[in-house]
C-alpha positions as CSV (number, residue, x, y, z in Angstrom):
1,X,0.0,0.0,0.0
2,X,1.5,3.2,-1.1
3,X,2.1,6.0,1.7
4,X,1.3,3.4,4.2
5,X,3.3,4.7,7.7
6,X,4.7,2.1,9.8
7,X,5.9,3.1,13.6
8,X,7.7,0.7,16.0
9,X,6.7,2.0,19.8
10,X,9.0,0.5,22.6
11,X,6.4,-1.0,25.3
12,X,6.9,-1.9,28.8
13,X,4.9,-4.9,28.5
14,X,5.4,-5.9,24.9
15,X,8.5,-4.9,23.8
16,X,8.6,-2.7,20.2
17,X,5.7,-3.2,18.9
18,X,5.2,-2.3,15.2
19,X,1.8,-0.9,14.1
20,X,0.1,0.3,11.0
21,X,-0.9,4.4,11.4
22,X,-4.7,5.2,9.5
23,X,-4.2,8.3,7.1
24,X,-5.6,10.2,9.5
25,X,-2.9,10.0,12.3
26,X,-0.9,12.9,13.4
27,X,2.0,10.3,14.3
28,X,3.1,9.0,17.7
29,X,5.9,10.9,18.4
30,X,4.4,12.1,21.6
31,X,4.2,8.7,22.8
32,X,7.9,7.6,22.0
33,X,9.9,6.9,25.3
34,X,6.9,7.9,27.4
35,X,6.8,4.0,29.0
36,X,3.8,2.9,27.5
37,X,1.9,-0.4,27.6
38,X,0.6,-1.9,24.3
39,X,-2.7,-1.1,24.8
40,X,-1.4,2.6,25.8
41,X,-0.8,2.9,21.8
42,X,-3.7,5.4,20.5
43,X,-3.8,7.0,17.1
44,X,-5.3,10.4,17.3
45,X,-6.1,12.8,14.3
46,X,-5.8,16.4,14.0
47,X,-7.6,18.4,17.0
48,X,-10.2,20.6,15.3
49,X,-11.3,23.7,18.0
50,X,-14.0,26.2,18.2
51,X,-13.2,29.4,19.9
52,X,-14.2,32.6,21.1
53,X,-13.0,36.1,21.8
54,X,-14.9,37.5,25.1
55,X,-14.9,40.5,27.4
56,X,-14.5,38.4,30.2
57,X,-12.1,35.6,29.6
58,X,-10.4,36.7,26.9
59,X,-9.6,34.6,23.5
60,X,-10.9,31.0,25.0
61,X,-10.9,27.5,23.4
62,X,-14.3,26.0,23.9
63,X,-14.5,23.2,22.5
64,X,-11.9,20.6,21.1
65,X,-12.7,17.3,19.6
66,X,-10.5,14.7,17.1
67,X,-10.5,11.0,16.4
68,X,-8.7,8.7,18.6
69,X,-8.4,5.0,18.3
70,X,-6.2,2.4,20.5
71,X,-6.0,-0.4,18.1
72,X,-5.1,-3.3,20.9
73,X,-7.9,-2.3,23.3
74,X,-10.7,-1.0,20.6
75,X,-12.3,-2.5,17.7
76,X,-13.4,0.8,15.8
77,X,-12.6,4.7,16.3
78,X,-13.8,7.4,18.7
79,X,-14.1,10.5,19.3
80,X,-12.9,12.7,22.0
81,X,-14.5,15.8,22.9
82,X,-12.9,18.7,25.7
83,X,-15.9,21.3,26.1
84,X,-14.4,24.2,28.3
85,X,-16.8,26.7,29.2
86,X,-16.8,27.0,32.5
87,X,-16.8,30.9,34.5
88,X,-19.0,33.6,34.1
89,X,-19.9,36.2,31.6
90,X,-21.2,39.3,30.2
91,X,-25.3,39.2,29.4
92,X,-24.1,40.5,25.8
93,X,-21.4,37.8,25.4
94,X,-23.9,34.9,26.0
95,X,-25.3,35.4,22.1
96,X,-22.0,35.0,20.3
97,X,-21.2,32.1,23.4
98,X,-24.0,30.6,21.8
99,X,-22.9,30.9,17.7
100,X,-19.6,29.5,19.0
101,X,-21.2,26.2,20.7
102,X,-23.6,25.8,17.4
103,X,-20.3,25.8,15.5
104,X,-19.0,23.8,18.1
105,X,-21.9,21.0,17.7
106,X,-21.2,21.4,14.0
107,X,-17.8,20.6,14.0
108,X,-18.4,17.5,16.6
109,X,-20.6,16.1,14.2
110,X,-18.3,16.1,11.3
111,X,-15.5,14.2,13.1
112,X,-18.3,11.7,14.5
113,X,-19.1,11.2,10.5
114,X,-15.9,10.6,9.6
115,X,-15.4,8.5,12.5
116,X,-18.3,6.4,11.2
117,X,-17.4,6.8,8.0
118,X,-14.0,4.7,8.7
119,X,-15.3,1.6,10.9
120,X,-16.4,0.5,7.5
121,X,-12.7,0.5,6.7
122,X,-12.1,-1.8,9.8
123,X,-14.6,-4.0,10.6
Protein backbone atom coordinates (compact mmCIF):
# COMPACT_ATOMS: atom_id res chain seq x y z
CA UNK A 1 0.00 0.00 0.00
CA UNK A 2 1.54 3.20 -1.13
CA UNK A 3 2.14 6.04 1.70
CA UNK A 4 1.28 3.40 4.20
CA UNK A 5 3.34 4.72 7.68
CA UNK A 6 4.65 2.06 9.81
CA UNK A 7 5.88 3.11 13.60
CA UNK A 8 7.69 0.67 15.98
CA UNK A 9 6.70 1.96 19.76
CA UNK A 10 8.99 0.55 22.65
CA UNK A 11 6.42 -0.98 25.33
CA UNK A 12 6.92 -1.89 28.84
CA UNK A 13 4.88 -4.86 28.46
CA UNK A 14 5.43 -5.93 24.85
CA UNK A 15 8.50 -4.91 23.80
CA UNK A 16 8.64 -2.69 20.25
CA UNK A 17 5.65 -3.17 18.93
CA UNK A 18 5.21 -2.29 15.22
CA UNK A 19 1.82 -0.89 14.06
CA UNK A 20 0.12 0.27 10.96
CA UNK A 21 -0.87 4.41 11.37
CA UNK A 22 -4.70 5.20 9.51
CA UNK A 23 -4.18 8.32 7.07
CA UNK A 24 -5.57 10.17 9.52
CA UNK A 25 -2.93 9.96 12.25
CA UNK A 26 -0.87 12.89 13.38
CA UNK A 27 1.97 10.31 14.33
CA UNK A 28 3.14 8.97 17.67
CA UNK A 29 5.93 10.87 18.43
CA UNK A 30 4.37 12.14 21.58
CA UNK A 31 4.22 8.72 22.79
CA UNK A 32 7.85 7.56 21.99
CA UNK A 33 9.87 6.91 25.32
CA UNK A 34 6.95 7.93 27.35
CA UNK A 35 6.75 4.00 29.02
CA UNK A 36 3.83 2.94 27.52
CA UNK A 37 1.89 -0.37 27.56
CA UNK A 38 0.65 -1.86 24.32
CA UNK A 39 -2.72 -1.06 24.77
CA UNK A 40 -1.45 2.64 25.78
CA UNK A 41 -0.79 2.94 21.83
CA UNK A 42 -3.69 5.39 20.51
CA UNK A 43 -3.81 7.04 17.07
CA UNK A 44 -5.25 10.36 17.26
CA UNK A 45 -6.14 12.81 14.31
CA UNK A 46 -5.79 16.42 14.01
CA UNK A 47 -7.62 18.42 17.00
CA UNK A 48 -10.24 20.64 15.31
CA UNK A 49 -11.35 23.70 17.97
CA UNK A 50 -13.95 26.19 18.23
CA UNK A 51 -13.16 29.35 19.86
CA UNK A 52 -14.18 32.63 21.09
CA UNK A 53 -12.97 36.10 21.85
CA UNK A 54 -14.88 37.50 25.15
CA UNK A 55 -14.92 40.52 27.37
CA UNK A 56 -14.54 38.38 30.22
CA UNK A 57 -12.08 35.64 29.55
CA UNK A 58 -10.39 36.71 26.92
CA UNK A 59 -9.60 34.57 23.51
CA UNK A 60 -10.86 30.99 25.00
CA UNK A 61 -10.85 27.53 23.36
CA UNK A 62 -14.31 26.02 23.92
CA UNK A 63 -14.49 23.24 22.49
CA UNK A 64 -11.89 20.55 21.15
CA UNK A 65 -12.75 17.26 19.58
CA UNK A 66 -10.54 14.68 17.09
CA UNK A 67 -10.49 10.99 16.36
CA UNK A 68 -8.73 8.70 18.59
CA UNK A 69 -8.38 5.00 18.29
CA UNK A 70 -6.20 2.40 20.46
CA UNK A 71 -6.03 -0.42 18.07
CA UNK A 72 -5.05 -3.26 20.86
CA UNK A 73 -7.93 -2.33 23.28
CA UNK A 74 -10.72 -0.98 20.60
CA UNK A 75 -12.26 -2.50 17.75
CA UNK A 76 -13.36 0.84 15.84
CA UNK A 77 -12.58 4.68 16.27
CA UNK A 78 -13.83 7.42 18.67
CA UNK A 79 -14.09 10.52 19.30
CA UNK A 80 -12.88 12.71 21.95
CA UNK A 81 -14.47 15.81 22.88
CA UNK A 82 -12.94 18.72 25.66
CA UNK A 83 -15.90 21.33 26.08
CA UNK A 84 -14.35 24.19 28.32
CA UNK A 85 -16.76 26.70 29.23
CA UNK A 86 -16.78 26.99 32.51
CA UNK A 87 -16.84 30.90 34.52
CA UNK A 88 -19.00 33.62 34.15
CA UNK A 89 -19.95 36.24 31.58
CA UNK A 90 -21.18 39.26 30.20
CA UNK A 91 -25.30 39.20 29.37
CA UNK A 92 -24.11 40.48 25.82
CA UNK A 93 -21.36 37.82 25.39
CA UNK A 94 -23.94 34.92 25.97
CA UNK A 95 -25.27 35.39 22.14
CA UNK A 96 -21.99 35.01 20.33
CA UNK A 97 -21.21 32.06 23.39
CA UNK A 98 -24.01 30.58 21.76
CA UNK A 99 -22.94 30.91 17.72
CA UNK A 100 -19.62 29.53 19.01
CA UNK A 101 -21.24 26.17 20.69
CA UNK A 102 -23.61 25.75 17.38
CA UNK A 103 -20.29 25.83 15.51
CA UNK A 104 -18.96 23.84 18.09
CA UNK A 105 -21.90 20.97 17.71
CA UNK A 106 -21.17 21.42 14.05
CA UNK A 107 -17.84 20.63 14.03
CA UNK A 108 -18.38 17.52 16.56
CA UNK A 109 -20.63 16.12 14.20
CA UNK A 110 -18.33 16.06 11.27
CA UNK A 111 -15.48 14.20 13.12
CA UNK A 112 -18.34 11.70 14.51
CA UNK A 113 -19.06 11.17 10.52
CA UNK A 114 -15.94 10.59 9.58
CA UNK A 115 -15.44 8.46 12.45
CA UNK A 116 -18.33 6.40 11.17
CA UNK A 117 -17.36 6.85 7.97
CA UNK A 118 -13.99 4.68 8.65
CA UNK A 119 -15.28 1.63 10.92
CA UNK A 120 -16.42 0.49 7.48
CA UNK A 121 -12.71 0.54 6.73
CA UNK A 122 -12.08 -1.80 9.76
CA UNK A 123 -14.56 -3.97 10.61
Amino acid sequence: MTGTRIVTLDTLDHGPVTVECPAWCVGHGWQMGAGIGRNDIVHNSIRVKAASDTFSHGYVTVLRTWMTWAPFTELVPRVSVEVDMQGDYEAEEVSHLAGVLRTAATRMEKVAAEAIRLRGDLV
